[in-house]
VEXFITI-605296 format. One line per field, with one value per residue (C-alpha): x, y, z. Coordinates in pm, 1 decimal. Layout:
% VEXFITI-605296
c1	(X/...) .
c2	(Y/...) .
c3	(Z/...) .
//
This chain:
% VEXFITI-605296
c1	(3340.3/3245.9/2969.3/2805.7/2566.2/2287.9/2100.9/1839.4/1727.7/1435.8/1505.2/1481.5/1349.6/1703.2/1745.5/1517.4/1780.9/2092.8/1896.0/1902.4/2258.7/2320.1/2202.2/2376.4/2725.3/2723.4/2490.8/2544.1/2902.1/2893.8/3200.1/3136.4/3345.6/3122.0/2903.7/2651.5/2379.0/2157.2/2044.9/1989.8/2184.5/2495.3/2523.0/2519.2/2765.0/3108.1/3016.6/2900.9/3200.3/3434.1/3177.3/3112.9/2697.0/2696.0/2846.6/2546.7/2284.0/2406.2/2327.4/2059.4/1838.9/1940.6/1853.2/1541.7/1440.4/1694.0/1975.0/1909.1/1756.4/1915.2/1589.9/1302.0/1046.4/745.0/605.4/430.1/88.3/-119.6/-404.9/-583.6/-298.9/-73.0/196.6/102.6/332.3/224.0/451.1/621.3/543.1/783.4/1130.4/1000.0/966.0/1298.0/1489.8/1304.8/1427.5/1774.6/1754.6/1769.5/1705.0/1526.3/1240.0/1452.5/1808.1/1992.5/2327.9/2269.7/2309.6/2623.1/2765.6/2666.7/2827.6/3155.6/3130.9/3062.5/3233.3/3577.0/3915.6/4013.0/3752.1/3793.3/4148.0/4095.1/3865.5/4049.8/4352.1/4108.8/4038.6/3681.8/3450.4/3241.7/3014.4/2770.9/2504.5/2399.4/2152.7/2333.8/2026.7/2274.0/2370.3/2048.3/2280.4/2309.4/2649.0/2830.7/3103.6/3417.8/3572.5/3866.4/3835.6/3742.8/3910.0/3778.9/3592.6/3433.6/3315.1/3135.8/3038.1/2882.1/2698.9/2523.9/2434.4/2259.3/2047.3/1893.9/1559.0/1549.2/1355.3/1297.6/1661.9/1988.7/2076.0/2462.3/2627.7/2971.4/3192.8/2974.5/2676.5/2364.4/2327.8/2048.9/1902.6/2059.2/1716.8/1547.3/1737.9/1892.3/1686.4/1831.5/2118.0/2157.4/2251.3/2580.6/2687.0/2657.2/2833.3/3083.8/3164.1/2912.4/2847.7/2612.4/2365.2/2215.6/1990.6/1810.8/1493.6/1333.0/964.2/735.2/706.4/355.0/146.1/-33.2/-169.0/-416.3/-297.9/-504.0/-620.4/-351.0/-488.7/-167.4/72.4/378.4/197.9/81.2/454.7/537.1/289.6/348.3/762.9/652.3/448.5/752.9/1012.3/790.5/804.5/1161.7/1229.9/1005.9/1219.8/1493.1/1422.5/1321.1/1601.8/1830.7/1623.9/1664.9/2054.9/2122.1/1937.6/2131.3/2484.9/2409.7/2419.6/2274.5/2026.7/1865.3/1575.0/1492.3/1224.0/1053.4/750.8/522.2/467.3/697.4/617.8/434.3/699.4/1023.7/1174.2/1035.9/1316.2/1137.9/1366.2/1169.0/1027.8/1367.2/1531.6/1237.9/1252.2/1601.5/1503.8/1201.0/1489.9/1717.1/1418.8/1304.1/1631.9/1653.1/1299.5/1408.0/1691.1/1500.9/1211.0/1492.0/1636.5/1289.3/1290.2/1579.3/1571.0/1319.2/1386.0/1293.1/958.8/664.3/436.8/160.2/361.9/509.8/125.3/-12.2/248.2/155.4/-191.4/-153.8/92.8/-140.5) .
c2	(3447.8/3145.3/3164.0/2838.0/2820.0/2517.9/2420.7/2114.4/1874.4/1899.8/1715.0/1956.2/2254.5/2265.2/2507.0/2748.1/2768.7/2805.0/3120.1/3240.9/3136.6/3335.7/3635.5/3590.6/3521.9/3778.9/4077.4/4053.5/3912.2/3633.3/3447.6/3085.3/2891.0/2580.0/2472.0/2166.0/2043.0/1723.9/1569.1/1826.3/2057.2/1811.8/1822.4/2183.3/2321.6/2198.6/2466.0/2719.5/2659.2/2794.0/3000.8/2866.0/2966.8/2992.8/2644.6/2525.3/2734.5/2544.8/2209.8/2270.0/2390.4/2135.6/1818.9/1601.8/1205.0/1063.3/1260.1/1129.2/761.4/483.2/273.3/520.9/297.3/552.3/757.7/1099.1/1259.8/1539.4/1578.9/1874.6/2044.9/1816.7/1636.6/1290.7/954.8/583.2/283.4/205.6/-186.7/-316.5/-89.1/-181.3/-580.1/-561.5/-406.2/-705.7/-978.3/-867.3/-904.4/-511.0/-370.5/-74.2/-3.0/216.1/306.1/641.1/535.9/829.1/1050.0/897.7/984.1/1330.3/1412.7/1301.8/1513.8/1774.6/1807.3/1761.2/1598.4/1953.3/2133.7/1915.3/1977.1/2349.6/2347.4/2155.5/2387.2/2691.7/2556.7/2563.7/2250.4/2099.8/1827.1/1634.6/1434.8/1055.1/829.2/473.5/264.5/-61.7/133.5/338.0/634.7/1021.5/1075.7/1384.7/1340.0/1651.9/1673.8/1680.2/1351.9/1198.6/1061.5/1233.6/920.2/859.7/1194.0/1154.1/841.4/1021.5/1300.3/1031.0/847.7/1143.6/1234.6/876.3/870.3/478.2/262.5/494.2/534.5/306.8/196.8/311.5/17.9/91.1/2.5/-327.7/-56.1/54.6/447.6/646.0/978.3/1201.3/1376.5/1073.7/1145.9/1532.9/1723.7/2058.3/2019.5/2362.2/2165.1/2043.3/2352.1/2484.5/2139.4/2249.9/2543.1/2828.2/3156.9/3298.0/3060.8/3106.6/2781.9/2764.9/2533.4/2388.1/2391.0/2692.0/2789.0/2708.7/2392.6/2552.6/2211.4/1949.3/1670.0/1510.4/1127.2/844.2/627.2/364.1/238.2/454.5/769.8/663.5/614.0/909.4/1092.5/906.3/949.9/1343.7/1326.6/1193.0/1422.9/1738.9/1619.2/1614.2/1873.8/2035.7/1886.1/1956.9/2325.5/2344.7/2230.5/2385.9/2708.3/2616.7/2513.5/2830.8/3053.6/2866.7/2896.2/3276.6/3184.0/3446.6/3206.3/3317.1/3101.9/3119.8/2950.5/2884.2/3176.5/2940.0/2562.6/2455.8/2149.9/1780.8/1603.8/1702.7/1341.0/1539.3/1717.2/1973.7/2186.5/2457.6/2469.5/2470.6/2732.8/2956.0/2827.4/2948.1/3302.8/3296.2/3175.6/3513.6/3742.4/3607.4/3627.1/3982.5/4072.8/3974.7/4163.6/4512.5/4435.9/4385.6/4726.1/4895.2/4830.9/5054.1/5323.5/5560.1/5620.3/5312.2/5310.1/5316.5/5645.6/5447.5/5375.3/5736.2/5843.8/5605.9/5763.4/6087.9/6051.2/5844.1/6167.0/6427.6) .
c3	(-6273.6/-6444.5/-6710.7/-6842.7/-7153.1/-7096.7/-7370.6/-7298.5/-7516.4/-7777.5/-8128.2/-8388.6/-8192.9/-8126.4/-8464.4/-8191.9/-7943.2/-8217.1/-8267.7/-7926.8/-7891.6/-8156.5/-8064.5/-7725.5/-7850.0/-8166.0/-8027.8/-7675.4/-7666.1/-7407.0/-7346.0/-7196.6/-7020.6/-7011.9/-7243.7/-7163.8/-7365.6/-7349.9/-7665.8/-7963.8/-7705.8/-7712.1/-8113.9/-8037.7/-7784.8/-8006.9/-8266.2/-7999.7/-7827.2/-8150.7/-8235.9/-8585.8/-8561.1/-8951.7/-8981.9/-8707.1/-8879.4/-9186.8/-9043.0/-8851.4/-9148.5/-9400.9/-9235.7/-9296.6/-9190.3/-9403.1/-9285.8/-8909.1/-8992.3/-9143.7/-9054.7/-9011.2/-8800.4/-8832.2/-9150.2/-9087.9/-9240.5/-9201.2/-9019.0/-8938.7/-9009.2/-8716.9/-8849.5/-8728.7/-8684.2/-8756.7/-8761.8/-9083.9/-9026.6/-9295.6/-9120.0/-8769.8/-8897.6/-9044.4/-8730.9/-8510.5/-8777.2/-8812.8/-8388.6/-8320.2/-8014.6/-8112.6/-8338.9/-8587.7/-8657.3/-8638.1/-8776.4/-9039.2/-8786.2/-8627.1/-8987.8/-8995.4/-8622.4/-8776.7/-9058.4/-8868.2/-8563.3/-8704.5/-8506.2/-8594.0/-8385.5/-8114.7/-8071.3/-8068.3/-7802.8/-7596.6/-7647.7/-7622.4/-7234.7/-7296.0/-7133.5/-7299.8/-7140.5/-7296.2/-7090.9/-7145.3/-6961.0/-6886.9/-6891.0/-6766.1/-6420.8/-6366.8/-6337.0/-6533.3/-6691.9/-6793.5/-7043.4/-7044.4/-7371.5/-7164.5/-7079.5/-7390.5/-7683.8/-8047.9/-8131.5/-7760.3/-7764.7/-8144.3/-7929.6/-7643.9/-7873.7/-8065.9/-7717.0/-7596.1/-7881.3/-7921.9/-7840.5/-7782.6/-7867.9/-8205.4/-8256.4/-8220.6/-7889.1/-7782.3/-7649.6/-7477.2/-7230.1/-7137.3/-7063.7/-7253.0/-7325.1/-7432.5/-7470.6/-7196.6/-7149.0/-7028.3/-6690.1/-6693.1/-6982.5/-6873.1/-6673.1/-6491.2/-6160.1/-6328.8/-6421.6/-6080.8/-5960.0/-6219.8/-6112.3/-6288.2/-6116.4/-6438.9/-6622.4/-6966.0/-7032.2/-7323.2/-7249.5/-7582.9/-7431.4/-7294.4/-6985.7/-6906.6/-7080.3/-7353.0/-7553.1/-7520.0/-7768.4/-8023.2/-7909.1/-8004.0/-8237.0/-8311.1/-8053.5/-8186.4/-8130.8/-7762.5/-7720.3/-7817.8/-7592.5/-7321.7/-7335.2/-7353.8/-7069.9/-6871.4/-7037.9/-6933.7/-6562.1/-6565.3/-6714.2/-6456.2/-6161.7/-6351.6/-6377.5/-6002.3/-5850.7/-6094.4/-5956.8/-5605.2/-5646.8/-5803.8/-5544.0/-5245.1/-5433.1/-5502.5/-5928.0/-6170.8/-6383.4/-6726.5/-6872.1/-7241.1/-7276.2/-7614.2/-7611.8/-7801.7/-7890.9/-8168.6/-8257.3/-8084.4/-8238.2/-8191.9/-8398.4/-8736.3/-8906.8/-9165.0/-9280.3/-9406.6/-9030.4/-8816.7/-9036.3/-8891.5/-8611.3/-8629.9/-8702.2/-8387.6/-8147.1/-8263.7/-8247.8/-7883.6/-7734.8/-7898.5/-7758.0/-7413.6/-7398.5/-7543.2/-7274.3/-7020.9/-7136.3/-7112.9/-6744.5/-6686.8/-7000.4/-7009.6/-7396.6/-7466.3/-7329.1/-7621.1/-7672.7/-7550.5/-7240.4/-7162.5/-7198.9/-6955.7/-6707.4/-6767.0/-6716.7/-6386.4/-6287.0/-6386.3) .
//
């Protein structure tokens, strides 16, 4: 049996599904042997992979705008208690001067992947056997790609992590091989169809929205924030498609598939990176997954059932 941990991309709601990982590898013991993420998902699965969730918890809830920009094209406010964006004119001019291709630059974070997924840890997981497959969206050949650590040298594979969590135009555009790569979620946001291509028999994908549409967005009112809307808008619908035929590939091949989705709507913006918010974020991911697994249990165990529950039955048997 071949078991295969998804995790799709999301920015920083990704500190929501290191929680649910969590609680899946240290309280219910789940051994992997494939791990593929898109996006946030693909600066994820290296850690999962060796199991170092304090070292991911660490990084995940200490990282801000400056730790992920090194030209942050849009400033955020408050309003009505909605973090909203609006172009930071001066960064964007700058970028377009210096003959950029993208409104901002995310070299900071390029940095921080290096620091923290070490030559070291990707050694051991290629001796360990474990896959590890990160997807990218080559914008030059029109075409999804799914990169094995197995296949990859260290410093393509830093390479290919970085590629798939640039959200172009707003971050740095990878530029490899004579082709153009970008976010891997603008083609395969959760890839549960390449694991089964791969190989998986059991599915655990972590999906970074909810499972039904529960907002009505406040009205754009500047050109980066109708942008951003508008790249969500397309995002959800793939991930949608995504979902369904992940659903429908799993069903015909016979593959057990768990869905965690997020129970409630995180954030609008998934590009801001407040701390304060993804380390609880962190903690809601470990509670949910625990919650699932307890209302799972209650389906099957009668002494787990609530007094208001065992009552019910009673009465209905009386």
């Amino acid at each position: 049996m071949k078991k295969a941990l998804v995790i799709s991309g999301g920015g920083s709601k990704g500190a929501f599904a290191g929680g649910v990982s969590q609680y899946l590898l240290n309280n219910e013991h789940k051994e992997y042997d494939l791990f593929i993420g898109t996006s946030t998902g693909s600066l994820m699965i290296s850690h999962l992979a060796l199991g170092k969730l304090d070292d991911l918890k660490n990084l995940y809830t200490n990282v801000n705008q400056k730790t992920i920009f090194s030209n942050n094209p849009f400033k955020i406010k408050n309003v009505s208690g909605e973090k909203v964006i609006s172009i930071r004119h001066l960064n964007t001019l700058w970028n377009f001067l210096n003959g950029r291709k993208t409104f901002g630059e995310s070299k900071n974070l390029r940095r921080l992947i290096k620091k923290n997924i070490t030559k070291d840890m990707y050694h051991l997981i290629r001796a360990d056997h474990k896959e590890v497959v990160v997807t990218v969206s080559n914008l030059t050949t029109n075409q999804i790609e799914y990169k094995s650590i197995n296949e990859c040298t260290y410093d393509d594979f830093c390479d290919w992590i970085w590629g798939s969590c640039n959200y172009v135009p707003f971050m740095s555009l990878l530029e490899k091989n004579n082709c153009q790569y970008a976010d891997g979620g603008f083609g395969s946001l959760v890839p549960i169809r390449e694991a089964i291509l791969r190989g998986a028999t059991e599915i655990d994908a972590i999906i970074l929205e909810t499972e039904v549409t529960q907002i009505n967005r406040l009205a754009a009112n500047n050109p980066f924030s109708l942008l951003f809307d508008v790249f969500d808008f397309m995002l959800t619908n793939v991930e949608r498609h995504n979902i369904t035929i992940g659903k429908l590939a799993a069903n015909n091949k016979g593959v057990k598939l768990n869905l965690y989705y997020t129970p409630t709507v995180l954030t609008t913006n998934s590009l801001v990176f407040d701390k304060t918010l993804m380390a609880k974020w962190w903690e809601s991911g470990y509670r949910y997954a625990k919650s699932k697994k307890e209302e799972l249990m209650s389906e099957f165990r009668p002494d787990v059932l609530k007094d208001k529950e065992i009552k019910e039955g009673f009465l209905k048997n009386k």
